[in-house]
N, C-alpha and C positions, 0 to 999 in steps of 0.2 A: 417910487418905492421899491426897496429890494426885495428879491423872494430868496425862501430861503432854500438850498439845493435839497437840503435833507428833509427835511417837511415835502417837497415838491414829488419826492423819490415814493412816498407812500399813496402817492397820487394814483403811479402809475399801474396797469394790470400785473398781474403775477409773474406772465411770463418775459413780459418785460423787465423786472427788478430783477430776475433770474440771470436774464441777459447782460445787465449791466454789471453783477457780479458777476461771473465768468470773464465777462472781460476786464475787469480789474484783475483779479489773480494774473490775469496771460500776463498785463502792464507789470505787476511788480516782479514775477518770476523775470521775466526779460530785463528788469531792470537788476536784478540781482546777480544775473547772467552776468552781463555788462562788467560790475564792477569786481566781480571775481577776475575776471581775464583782465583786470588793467591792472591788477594787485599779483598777476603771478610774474617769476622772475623769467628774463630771456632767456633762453638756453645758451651755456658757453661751450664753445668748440674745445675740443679735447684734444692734446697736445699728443703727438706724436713721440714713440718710446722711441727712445736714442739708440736700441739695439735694431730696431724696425723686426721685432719676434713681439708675439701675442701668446699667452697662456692659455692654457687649456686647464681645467681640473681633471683629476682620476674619472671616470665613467665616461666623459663625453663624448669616446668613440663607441661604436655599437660591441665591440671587444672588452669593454673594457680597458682596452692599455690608457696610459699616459702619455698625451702628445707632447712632445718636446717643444715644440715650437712650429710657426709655420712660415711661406715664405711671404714677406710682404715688397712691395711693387721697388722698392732702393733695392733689398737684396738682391732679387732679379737681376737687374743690371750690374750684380758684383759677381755674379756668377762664376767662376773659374773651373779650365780644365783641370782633370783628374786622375788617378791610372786607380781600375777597379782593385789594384792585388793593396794597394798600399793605403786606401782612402780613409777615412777614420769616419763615426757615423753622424758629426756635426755637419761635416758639409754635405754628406746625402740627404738628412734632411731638408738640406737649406734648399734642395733641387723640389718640396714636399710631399716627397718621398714619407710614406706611415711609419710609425715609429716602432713598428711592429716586425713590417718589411725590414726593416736597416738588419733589423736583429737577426732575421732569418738570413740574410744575405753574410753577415759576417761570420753567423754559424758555420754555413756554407762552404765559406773561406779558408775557418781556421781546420773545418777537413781535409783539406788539402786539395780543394778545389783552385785552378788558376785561369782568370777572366783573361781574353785577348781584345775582345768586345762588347760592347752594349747587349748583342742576342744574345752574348752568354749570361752575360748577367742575369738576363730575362728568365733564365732556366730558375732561378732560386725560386722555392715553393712560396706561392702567393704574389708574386710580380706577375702581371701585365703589359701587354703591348705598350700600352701608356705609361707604365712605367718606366721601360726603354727609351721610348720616344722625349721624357724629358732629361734624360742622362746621354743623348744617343751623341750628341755634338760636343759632348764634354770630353768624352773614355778617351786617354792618350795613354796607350801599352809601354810600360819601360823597357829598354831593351833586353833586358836580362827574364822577365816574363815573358817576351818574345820569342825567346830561341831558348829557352829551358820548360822542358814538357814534363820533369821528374813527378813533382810535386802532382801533376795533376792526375799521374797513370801510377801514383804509388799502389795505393789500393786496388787500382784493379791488379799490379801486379802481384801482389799479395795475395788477391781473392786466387789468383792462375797459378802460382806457388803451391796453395792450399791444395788447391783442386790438384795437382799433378802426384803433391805426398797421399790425397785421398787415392788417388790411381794406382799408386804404386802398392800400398797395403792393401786394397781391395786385388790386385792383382796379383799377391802374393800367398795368400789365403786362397785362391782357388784353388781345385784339384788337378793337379796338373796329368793326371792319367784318368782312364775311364774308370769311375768307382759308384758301383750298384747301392742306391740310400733307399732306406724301405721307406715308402710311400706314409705307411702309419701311424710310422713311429720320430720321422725325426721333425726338428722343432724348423722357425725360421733359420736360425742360424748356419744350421746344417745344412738347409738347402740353398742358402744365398753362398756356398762354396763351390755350388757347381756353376760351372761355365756357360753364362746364359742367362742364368736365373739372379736376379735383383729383389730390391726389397719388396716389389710390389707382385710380382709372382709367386715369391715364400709366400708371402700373408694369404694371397690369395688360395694359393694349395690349402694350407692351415686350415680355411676358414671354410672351402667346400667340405676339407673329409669330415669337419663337424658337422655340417649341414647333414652328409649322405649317411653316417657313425661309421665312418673306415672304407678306405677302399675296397674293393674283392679281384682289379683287375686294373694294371697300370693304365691300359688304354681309354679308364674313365678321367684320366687328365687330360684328354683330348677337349672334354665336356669345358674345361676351361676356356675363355676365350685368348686370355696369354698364352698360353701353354701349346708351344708349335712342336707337332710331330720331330723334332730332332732331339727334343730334348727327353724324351722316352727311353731314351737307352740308359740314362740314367738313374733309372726307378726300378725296384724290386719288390714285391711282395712276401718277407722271408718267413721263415717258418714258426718264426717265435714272433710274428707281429698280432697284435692284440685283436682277440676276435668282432668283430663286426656287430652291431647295436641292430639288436633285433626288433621288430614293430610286431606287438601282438595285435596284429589287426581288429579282433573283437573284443579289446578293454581296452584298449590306448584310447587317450584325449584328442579333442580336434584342432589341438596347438602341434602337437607333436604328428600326427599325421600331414597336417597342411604346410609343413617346416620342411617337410621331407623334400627335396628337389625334382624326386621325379613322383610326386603328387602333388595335383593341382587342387586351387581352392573351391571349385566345381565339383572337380573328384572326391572330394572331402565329405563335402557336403552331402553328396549323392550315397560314398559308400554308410557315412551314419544314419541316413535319413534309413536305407534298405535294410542295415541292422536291427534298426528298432521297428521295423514295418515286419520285416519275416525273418528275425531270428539272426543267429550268429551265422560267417561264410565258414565251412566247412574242411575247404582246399582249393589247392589252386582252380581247380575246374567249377566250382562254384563261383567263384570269383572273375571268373570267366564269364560263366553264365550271367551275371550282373548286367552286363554291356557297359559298366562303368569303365574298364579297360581294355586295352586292345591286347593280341598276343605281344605284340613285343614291347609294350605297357608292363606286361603280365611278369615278363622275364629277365626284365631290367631290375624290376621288385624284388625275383626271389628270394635272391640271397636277407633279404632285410626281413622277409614277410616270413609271420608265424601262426598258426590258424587253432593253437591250443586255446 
């Protein structure tokens, strides 16, 4: 007598029906498995481009450019020498050379730069040792790039042209005799006439007598650190130069005291705090009396300090 499978299945305890269904699902998943992979197609080999170049899209270098091409394992061995002055930038690629680099190298070029070698080339901004190294066996210099050095030393002779007509008008414009410029009053212009002085010593005179409001005595150009004792003979204080920016020491601000060069921001601070503790300084011997400055503190100030 036959039994029947499905009637027999109810037979069994809980955990057992449980079992048995578990393991059917695995039986047909795997059998489903099976017939998927015998239903999918081979994969077919992909045919080789006849130029033996691969495309790139716009973004695919971290710059952004577009790569022209690159070099695959045929072109290699078509490789050919080259002369850097005359190369055009398909066969620098073909060395896979960035397409980036080419550009920069030809910029280079059409400056009037002239390669004799691979290290020169290496100079263009953005090439590598590495770079060199896969052009390094290729570079054959034409003769005429060989023994002609114009093209390369144009510019500099040009920059040395410039420079020499800049020589000649700045040397022409100086004072050719001793001539007394009042410290005061003249601008850079005037001063970059004397013999010595450059642009960076006018500015700098300019920009102390603001700082001090006017000279009172040539020998405070000394206080400059450009400014070398020969050039003092120079300078004059004349009689019609513009008086001297006085410091009412008991209403001025703490911007305008502590600007002044020969008060310090210590000293600033000390002489305001004393004002407002006991009153306004009086004169110079009050001021004295402070210990905020020394005598020759004291007398360096006068001319500037006013105690109305």
């Amino acid at each position: 007598m036959k039994t029947n499978p499905f009637k027999e299945y109810f037979y069994f305890i809980k955990s057992d029906r449980r079992a048995i269904v578990a393991l059917g699902c695995v039986a047909v998943f795997a059998i489903g498995v099976l017939m998927v992979e015998d239903r999918r197609p081979s994969p077919q080999p992909i045919p080789e481009q006849s130029s033996g170049m691969t495309m790139r899209g716009v973004g695919d270098e971290p710059d952004g450019l577009p790569i022209m091409g690159e070099m695959s394992a045929g072109q290699r061995g078509a490789l050919r020498s080259f002369d850097p002055n005359t190369v055009d930038s398909i066969t620098l690629i073909g060395f896979g050379l960035k397409d980036w680099k080419v550009r920069n190298f030809l910029h280079y070029r059409a400056a009037g730069k002239v390669f004799r070698s691979a290290e020169e080339m290496g100079k263009t901004y953005g090439w590598t040792e590495e770079d060199v190294e896969k052009v390094k066996g290729y570079v054959v210099v034409g003769e005429k790039y060989r023994n002609d050095g114009k093209n390369e030393n144009r510019w500099e002779k040009r920059e040395q042209m410039e420079r020499r007509e800049d020589m000649s008008a700045y040397a022409s414009n100086k004072f050719q005799t001793l001539t007394k410029v009042d410290v005061n009053t003249a601008d850079t212009a005037l001063l970059r006439r004397i013999p010595g002085v450059g642009e960076k010593i006018s500015e700098a005179i300019v920009q102390y007598r603001k700082r001090l409001g006017g000279f009172y005595s040539v020998e405070q150009l000394k206080e400059i650190k450009m400014v070398s004792p020969e050039l003092l003979e120079w300078f004059t204080i004349s009689s019609s130069s513009p008086d001297i920016q006085i410091i009412h020491i008991n209403k001025t601000s703490f911007q305008a005291l502590n600007s002044h060069p020969y008060i310090s921001y210590e000293q600033t601070k000390a002489l305001l705090q004393y004002i407002r503790l006991y009153g306004e300084v009086k004169d110079e011997k009050a001021l004295l009396e402070t210990g905020i400055f020394t005598e020759e503190e004291v007398e360096k100030l006068r001319p500037y300090l006013s105690y109305e």
